[in-house]
N, C-alpha and C positions, 0 to 999 in steps of 0.2 A: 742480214746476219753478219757476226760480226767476228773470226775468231782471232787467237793470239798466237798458240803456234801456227807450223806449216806439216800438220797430218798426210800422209802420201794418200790417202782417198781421196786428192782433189787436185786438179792442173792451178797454177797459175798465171797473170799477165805479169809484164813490167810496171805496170800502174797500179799494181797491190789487187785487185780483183781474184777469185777465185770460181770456180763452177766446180760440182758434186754430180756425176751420174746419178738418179733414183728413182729407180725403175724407168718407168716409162715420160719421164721431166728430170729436168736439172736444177739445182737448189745452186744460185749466185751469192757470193758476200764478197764481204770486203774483208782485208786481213788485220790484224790490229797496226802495221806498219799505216797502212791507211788513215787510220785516223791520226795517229800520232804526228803526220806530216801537218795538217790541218788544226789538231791542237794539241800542246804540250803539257797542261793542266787538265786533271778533273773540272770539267764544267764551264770551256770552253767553245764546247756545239749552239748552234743558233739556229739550222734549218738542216733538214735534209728533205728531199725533192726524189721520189721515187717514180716509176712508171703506173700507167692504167692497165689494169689488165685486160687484156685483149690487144694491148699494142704490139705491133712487129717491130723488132730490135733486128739489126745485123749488127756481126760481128765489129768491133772496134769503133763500134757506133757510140755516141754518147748517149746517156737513156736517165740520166740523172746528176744530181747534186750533193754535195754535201759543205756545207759552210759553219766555219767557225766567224765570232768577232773581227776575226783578220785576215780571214782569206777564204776563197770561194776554190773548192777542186770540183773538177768531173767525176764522174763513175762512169766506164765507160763497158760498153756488152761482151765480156768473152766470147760470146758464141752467138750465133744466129736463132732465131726463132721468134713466138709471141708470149706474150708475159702469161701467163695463168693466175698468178696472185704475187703481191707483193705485200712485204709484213704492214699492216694496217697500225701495226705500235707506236710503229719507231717516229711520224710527225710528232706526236703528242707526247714520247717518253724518249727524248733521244739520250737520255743516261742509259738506254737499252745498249748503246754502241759503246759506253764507257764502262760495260761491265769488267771488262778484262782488267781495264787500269786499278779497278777496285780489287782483285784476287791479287795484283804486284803491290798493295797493302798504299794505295794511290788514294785512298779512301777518303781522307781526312784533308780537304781543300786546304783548310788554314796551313796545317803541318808542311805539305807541299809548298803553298805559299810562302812559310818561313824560308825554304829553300833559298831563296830568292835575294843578294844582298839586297839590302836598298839603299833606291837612289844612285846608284855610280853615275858617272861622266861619262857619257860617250862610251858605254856600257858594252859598247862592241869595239872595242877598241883592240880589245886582246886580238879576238877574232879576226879581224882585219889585218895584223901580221901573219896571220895563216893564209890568208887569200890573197896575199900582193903579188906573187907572180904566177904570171900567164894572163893577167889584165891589163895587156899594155893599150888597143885599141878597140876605142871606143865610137860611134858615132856619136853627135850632139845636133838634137833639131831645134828649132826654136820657134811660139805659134804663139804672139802674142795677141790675145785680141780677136781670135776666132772666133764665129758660132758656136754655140755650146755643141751641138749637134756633131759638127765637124771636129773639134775637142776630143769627143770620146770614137768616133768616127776614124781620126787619123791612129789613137791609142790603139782599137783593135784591130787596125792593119799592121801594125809594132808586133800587136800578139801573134797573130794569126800568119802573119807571110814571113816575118822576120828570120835573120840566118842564125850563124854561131855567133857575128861580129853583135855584143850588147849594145843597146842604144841608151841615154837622155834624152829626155824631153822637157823643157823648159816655157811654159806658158802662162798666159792669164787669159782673162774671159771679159763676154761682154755678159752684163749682168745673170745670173740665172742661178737656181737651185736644183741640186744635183742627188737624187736619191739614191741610197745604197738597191745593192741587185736584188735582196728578199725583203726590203722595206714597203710598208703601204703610203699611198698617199697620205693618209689620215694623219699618218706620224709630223707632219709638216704643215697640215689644216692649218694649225693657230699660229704659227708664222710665219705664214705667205698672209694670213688674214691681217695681220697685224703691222704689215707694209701699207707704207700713207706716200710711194715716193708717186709722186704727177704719171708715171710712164703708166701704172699698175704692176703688179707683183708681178716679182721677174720670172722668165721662161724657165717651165719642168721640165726637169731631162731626167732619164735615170741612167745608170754606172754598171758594168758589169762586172764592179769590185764589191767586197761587201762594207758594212758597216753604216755608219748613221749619215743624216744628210749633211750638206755642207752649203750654205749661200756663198758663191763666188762674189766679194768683192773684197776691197783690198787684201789681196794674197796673191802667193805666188802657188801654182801648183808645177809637181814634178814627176815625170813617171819613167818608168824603168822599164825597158821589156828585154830580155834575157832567155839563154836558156837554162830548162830545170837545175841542170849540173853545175851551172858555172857555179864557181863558189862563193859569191854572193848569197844565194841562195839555193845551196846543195842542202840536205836534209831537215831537219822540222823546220817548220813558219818562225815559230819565235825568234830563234839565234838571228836568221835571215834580214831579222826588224833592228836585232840588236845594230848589226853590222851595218844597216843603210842608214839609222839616226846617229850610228857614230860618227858618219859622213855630214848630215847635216848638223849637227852639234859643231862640228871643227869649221861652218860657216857661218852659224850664227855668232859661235863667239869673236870675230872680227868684225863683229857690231855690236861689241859689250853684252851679248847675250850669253847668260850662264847657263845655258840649258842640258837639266839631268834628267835620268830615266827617274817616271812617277816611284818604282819600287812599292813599296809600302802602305805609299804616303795618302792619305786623304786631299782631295781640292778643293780649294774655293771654287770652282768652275764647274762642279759635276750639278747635274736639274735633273730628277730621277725621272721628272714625267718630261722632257723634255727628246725628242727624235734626231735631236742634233751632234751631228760625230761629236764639233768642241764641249761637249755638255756632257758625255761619258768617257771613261778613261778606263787603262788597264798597265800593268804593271812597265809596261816595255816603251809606252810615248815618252815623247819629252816636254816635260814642265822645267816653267819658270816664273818668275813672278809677276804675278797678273793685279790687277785694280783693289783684291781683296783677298790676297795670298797666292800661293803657290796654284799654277792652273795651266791647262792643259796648252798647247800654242802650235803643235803639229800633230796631224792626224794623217793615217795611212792605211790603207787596202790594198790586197791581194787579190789576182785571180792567177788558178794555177791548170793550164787547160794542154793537153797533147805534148810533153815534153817542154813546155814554157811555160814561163812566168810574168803576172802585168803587174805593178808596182804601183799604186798612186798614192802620190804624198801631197797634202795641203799645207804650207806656211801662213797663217796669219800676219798680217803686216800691222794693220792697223787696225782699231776698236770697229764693232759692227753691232748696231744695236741688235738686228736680230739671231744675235750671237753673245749675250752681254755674259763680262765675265773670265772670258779669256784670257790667255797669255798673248804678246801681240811683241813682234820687232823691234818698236819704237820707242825704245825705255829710254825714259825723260822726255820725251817728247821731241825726241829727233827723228826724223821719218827718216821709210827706208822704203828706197824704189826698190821696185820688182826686180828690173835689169839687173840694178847693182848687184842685189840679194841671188840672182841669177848667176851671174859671175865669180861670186866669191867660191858659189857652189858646187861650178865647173872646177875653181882651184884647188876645193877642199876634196874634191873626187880624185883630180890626178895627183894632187900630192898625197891623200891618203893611200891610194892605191899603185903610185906608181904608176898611172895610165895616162896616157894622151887619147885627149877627146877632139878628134875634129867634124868641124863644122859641117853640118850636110844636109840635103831636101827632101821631102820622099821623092821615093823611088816613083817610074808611072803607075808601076802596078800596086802602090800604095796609095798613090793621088785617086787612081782608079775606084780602088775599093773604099776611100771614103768618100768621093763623088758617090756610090750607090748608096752606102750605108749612112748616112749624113743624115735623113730625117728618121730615121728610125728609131732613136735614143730620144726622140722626142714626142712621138707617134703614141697614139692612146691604145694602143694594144700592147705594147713595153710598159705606156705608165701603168694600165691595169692589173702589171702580169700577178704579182703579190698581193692586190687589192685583198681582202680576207682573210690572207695565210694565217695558220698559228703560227707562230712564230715568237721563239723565247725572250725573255728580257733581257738585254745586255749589257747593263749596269755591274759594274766591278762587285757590287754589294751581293748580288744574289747566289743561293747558293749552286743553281744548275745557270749557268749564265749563256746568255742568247751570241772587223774590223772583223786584220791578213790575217791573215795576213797574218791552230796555233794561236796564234795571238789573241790577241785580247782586243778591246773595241777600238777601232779607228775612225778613219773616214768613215 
């Protein structure tokens, strides 16, 4: 349940959660501040992830989900005890959590949407003059070339052990396919099938960000772990995506790339039956011109879990057949290495922000925890976890829509 104000019949957490004495059980929701952080638009939710009843929850325990196109938050338990029921609606009708937005007269998707200029530049650009100081020091890791496994592996020791001081991360992969956190496999069936390379279709991992899959090769991927507050990404998902592709906008364009926020706009690159992040799109990515018009070229997820936040961004570098369609680096046909495209990135950070990023390793107890966690993102009880889900359609087009990441569809 979901409400909007803050009624005194009920205590609240820091993390928007609520609990109701009644009678002899307590009634849990989320407050409408909750969702709003997750999504900004009518018709932004894509999954929510509730308990079994009969499960035992302690207090501050995590016990659920809830995921827009952009980003993945926890629900976490105010109180101790065992589930007795959990609303049976809300998988199959999660505009049940949008009710509130609809009585603030949020009703009318398109109207909202008009809201929205289109297309700007670097769209978070305002934004980012309100957050340049107090980001002077950053670290910057660098993982070219990992195991996938160890990829997402070193990412949730960023999330999970990380201090106030925000990180970079700057990587590529050795070949593999990377499913969003509530995606099924099926979503990807017909293109791993459709891979003819001599090795066989490259290694499944899944992500504990949300949104569509992504084939790692020619790109560069980026990810950010941070906390909640930093102002980066202090309040809803959306501004937060604004303000990081205003960053990477101010790198690609030192490699003749004009890249704007979609806004409006329709793509040559969107495949509605297609499971692929580069193949669905949402108001806040950035396009540019792709093979057959304007099209999608970086994709990004959110996970926002215990007072942190994990970032993942994809650059496309170069054409991928099973990816056809895209926005790609290389306009004219000039390539562009990873490193390079890596570097400019690092530049467009601290001089966007004012920041110095220095070089650094993990930590042991980050080495540590991806040494245990390393096959797990690979492991077939992570790939099965979504196998069946219902789970919404996240195509810009629909009108209750299924990425951060708030946001709209990404990664």
């Amino acid at each position: 349940m979901r409400t909007k104000m803050r009624p005194d019949d009920r205590k609240y957490t820091k993390t928007h959660e609520w609990v109701k004495i009644d009678g002899k059980t307590v009634l849990i929701g989320i407050t409408d501040h909750a969702v709003e952080v997750v999504q900004r638009q009518r018709g932004r939710l894509v999954y929510c992830d509730l308990p079994e009843s009969g499960r035992r929850v302690e207090a501050g325990e995590t016990f659920g989900e809830i995921e827009s196109v952009k980003a993945v938050a926890d629900l976490n338990a105010p109180v101790s005890g065992v589930v007795v029921e959990a609303n049976p609606a809300i998988e199959d009708h999660l505009e049940i959590l949008l009710a509130r937005s609809v009585e603030r007269g949020l009703d009318d998707p398109a109207r909202a949407e008009r809201r929205r200029p289109r297309g700007r530049r670097a769209h978070g650009r305002r934004g980012l003059r309100r957050v340049r100081r107090g980001l002077n020091d950053w670290r910057l890791l660098l993982g070219h070339g990992l195991a996938p496994g160890r990829q997402m592996a070193l990412d949730e020791a960023l999330l999970e052990l990380g201090g106030a001081t925000p990180v970079l991360r700057l990587y590529t992969w050795s070949r593999a396919f990377r499913l969003g956190y509530s995606q099924p496999r099926a979503d990807v069936a017909p293109a791993r099938a459709a891979f003819t390379g001599a090795d066989g279709p490259p290694l499944l991992v899944r992500r504990f960000t949300g949104g569509g899959a992504i084939h790692h090769a020619n790109e560069l991927t980026f990810s950010i772990a941070a906390p909640i507050d930093h102002p980066l990404y202090a309040g809803p998902v959306a501004p937060s995506y604004d303000r990081v592709h205003a960053i990477v906008a101010a790198a690609l364009a030192r490699f003749g790339v004009h890249a704007r926020a979609r806004g409006e706009r329709r793509l040559a690159s969107e495949r509605a039956s297609s499971g692929m992040c580069f193949h669905r799109s949402c108001a806040q990515d950035l396009v540019w011109s792709g093979p057959s018009g304007p099209a999608k070229g970086v994709g990004s997820a959110q996970r926002r879990t215990r007072g942190r936040v994990l970032h993942h961004g994809s650059i496309k570098l170069a054409a991928d057949p099973l990816e056809p369609g895209v926005a790609t680096a290389d306009l004219g046909g000039v390539a562009v290495d990873a490193r390079e495209l890596g570097d400019e990135l690092v530049r467009a950070f601290e001089g966007e922000l004012s920041a110095r990023l220095r070089r650094d390793d993990p930590t042991p107890e980050e080495s540590a925890h991806a040494d245990a966690r390393e096959s797990f993102f690979g492991s077939e009880p992570f790939l099965a976890l979504r196998d069946g889900a219902r789970r919404r359609d996240h195509s810009s087009s629909s009108p209750v829509e299924a990425s951060g990441t708030a946001s709209p569809d990404s990664e």
